[in-house]
C-alpha positions in Angstrom: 0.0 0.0 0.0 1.3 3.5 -0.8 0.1 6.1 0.7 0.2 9.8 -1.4 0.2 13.1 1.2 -2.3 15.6 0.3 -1.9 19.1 0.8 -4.3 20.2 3.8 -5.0 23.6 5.6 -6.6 23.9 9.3 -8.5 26.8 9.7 -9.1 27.9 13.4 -9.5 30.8 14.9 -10.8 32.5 11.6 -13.8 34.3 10.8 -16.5 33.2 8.1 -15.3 37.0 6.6 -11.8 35.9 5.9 -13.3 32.7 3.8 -12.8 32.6 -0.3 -16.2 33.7 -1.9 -16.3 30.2 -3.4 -15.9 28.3 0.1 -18.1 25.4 0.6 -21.3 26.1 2.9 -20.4 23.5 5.5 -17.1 25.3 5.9 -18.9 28.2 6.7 -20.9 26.5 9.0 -18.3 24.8 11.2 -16.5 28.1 11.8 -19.1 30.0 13.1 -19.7 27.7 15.4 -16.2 28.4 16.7 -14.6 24.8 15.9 -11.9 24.0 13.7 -12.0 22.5 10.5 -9.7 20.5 8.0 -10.0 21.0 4.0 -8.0 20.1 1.5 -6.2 22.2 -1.1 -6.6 21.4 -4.4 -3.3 20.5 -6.1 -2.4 22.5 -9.0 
């Protein structure tokens, strides 16, 4: 088995404002509730 790492961010502490236009809804969601979340970047 081979694992690949993926390119990931943790945003914590961060307010819905400083969030990308296009950021998913959920995303949103979790941060206003005060908790952190984990996405991953896409890999250009």
């Amino acid at each position: 088995m081979v694992l690949k790492l993926e390119a990931h961010d943790l945003l914590w502490g961060m307010t819905v404002d400083c969030l990308a236009d296009d950021a998913p809804h959920w995303v949103r969601e979790v941060l206003q509730r005060g908790d952190p979340v984990v996405v991953r970047r896409a890999i250009t």
